[in-house]
C-alpha positions as CSV (number, residue, x, y, z in Angstrom):
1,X,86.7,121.8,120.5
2,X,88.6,123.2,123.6
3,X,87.1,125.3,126.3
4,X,86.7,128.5,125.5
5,X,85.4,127.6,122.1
6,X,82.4,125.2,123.9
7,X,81.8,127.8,126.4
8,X,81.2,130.6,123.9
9,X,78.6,127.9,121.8
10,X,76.9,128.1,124.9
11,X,76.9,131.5,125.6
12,X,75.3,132.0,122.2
13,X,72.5,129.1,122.3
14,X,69.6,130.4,120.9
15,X,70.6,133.6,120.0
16,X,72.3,135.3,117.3
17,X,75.6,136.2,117.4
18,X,77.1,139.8,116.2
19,X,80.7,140.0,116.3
20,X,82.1,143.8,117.3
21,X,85.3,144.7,116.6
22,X,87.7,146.1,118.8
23,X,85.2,146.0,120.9
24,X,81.1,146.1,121.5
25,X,80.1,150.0,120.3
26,X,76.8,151.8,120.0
27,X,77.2,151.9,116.0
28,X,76.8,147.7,116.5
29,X,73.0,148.3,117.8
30,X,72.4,151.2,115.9
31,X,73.3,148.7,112.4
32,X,70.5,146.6,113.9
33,X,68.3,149.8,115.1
34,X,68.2,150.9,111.1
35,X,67.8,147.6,109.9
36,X,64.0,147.7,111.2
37,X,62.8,146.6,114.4
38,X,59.7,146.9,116.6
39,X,59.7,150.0,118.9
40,X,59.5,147.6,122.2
41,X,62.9,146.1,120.9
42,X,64.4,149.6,119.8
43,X,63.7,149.8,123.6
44,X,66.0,146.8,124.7
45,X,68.4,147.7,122.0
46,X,68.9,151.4,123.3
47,X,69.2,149.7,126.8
48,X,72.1,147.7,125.4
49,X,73.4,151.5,124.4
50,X,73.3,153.0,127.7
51,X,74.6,150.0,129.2
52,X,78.3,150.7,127.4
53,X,78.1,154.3,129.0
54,X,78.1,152.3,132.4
55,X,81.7,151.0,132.4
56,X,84.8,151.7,130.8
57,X,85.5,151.6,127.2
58,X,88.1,148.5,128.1
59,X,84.9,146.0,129.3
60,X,83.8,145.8,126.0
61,X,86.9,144.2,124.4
62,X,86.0,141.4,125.9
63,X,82.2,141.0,126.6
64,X,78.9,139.9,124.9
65,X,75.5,141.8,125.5
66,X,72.6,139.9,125.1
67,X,69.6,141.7,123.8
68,X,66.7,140.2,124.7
69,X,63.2,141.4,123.5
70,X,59.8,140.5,122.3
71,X,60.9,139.9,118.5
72,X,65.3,139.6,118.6
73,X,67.5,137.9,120.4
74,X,71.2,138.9,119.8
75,X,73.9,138.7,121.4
76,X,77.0,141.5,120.4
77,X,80.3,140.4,121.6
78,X,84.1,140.7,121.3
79,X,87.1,139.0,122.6
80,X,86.7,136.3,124.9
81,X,83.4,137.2,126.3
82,X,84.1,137.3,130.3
83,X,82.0,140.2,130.9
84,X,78.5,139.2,130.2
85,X,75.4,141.5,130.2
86,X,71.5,140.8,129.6
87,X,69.1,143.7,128.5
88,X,65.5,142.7,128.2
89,X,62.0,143.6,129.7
90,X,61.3,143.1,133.5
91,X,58.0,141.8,132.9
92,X,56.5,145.5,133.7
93,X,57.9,146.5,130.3
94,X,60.3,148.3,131.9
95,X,64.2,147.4,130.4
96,X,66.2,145.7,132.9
97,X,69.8,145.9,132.4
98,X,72.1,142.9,134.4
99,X,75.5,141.9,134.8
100,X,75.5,138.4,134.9
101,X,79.0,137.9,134.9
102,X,82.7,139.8,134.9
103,X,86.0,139.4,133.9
104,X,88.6,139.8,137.6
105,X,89.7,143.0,136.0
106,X,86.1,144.7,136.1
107,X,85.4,143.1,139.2
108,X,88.7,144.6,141.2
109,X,87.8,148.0,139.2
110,X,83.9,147.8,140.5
111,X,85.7,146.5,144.0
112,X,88.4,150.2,144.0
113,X,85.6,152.2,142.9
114,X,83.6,151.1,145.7
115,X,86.0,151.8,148.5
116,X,86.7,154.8,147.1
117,X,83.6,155.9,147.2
118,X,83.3,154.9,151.1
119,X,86.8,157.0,151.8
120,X,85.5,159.9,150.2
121,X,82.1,159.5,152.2
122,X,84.1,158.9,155.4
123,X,86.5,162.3,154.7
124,X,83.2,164.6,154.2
125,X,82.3,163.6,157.9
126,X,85.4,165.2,159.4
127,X,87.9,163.5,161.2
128,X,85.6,162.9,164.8
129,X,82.7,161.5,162.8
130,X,84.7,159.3,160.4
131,X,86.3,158.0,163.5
132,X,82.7,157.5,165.0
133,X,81.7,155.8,162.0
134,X,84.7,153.6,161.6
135,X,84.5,152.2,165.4
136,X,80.4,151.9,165.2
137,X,79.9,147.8,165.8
């Protein structure tokens, strides 16, 4: 068994695996929504939703959500599986969404959005202030 097939076994221990295709979509946890579940998990499940709204539609080629709540346990995934999410209850029975790993694609793309969003915060100050900002130690 190479690598990438012993790393996904373990990615999927003790869960069950739903393979997407192209990639993770909402219809994938709404097949599992109608199949019958309790409405604490419809929770986690609709977490798992919101999370795809969170990052571009190109993460999910390659990814596996893990659903985690008081009755399931599946994982959806596609492609390789280097982005890697976990949605389950925080123990207040609120849902806790968590990226527990990405792919160096999503990573640089979090890292541009990021600095981005610094540049734009550092233009609305005006040139004196942005300097100000910038030399602060």
């Amino acid at each position: 068994m190479g690598n990438t097939e012993s790393g996904l076994t373990r990615i999927f221990e003790g869960t069950q695996p739903i393979e997407c295709s192209p990639r993770v979509e909402e219809s994938d946890f709404q097949r599992i929504i109608q199949s019958g579940v309790t409405e604490k998990d419809r929770r986690v499940l609709r977490g798992g939703m919101t999370l795809l709204g969170e990052h571009p539609s190109w993460v999910w080629k390659n990814a596996v959500v893990r659903c985690i709540g008081d009755d399931i346990d599946f994982s959806f995934y596609c492609g390789g599986c280097t982005n890697r999410f976990v949605v389950c209850f925080d123990g207040h029975d609120e849902v806790r969404k968590q990226c527990n790993n990405t792919s160096w694609a999503l990573y640089l793309y979090n890292g541009a959005l990021h600095i981005w969003g610094n540049l734009k915060q550092l233009a609305s100050l005006g040139a004196p202030a942005a300097l100000k900002a910038i030399m602060r130690p």
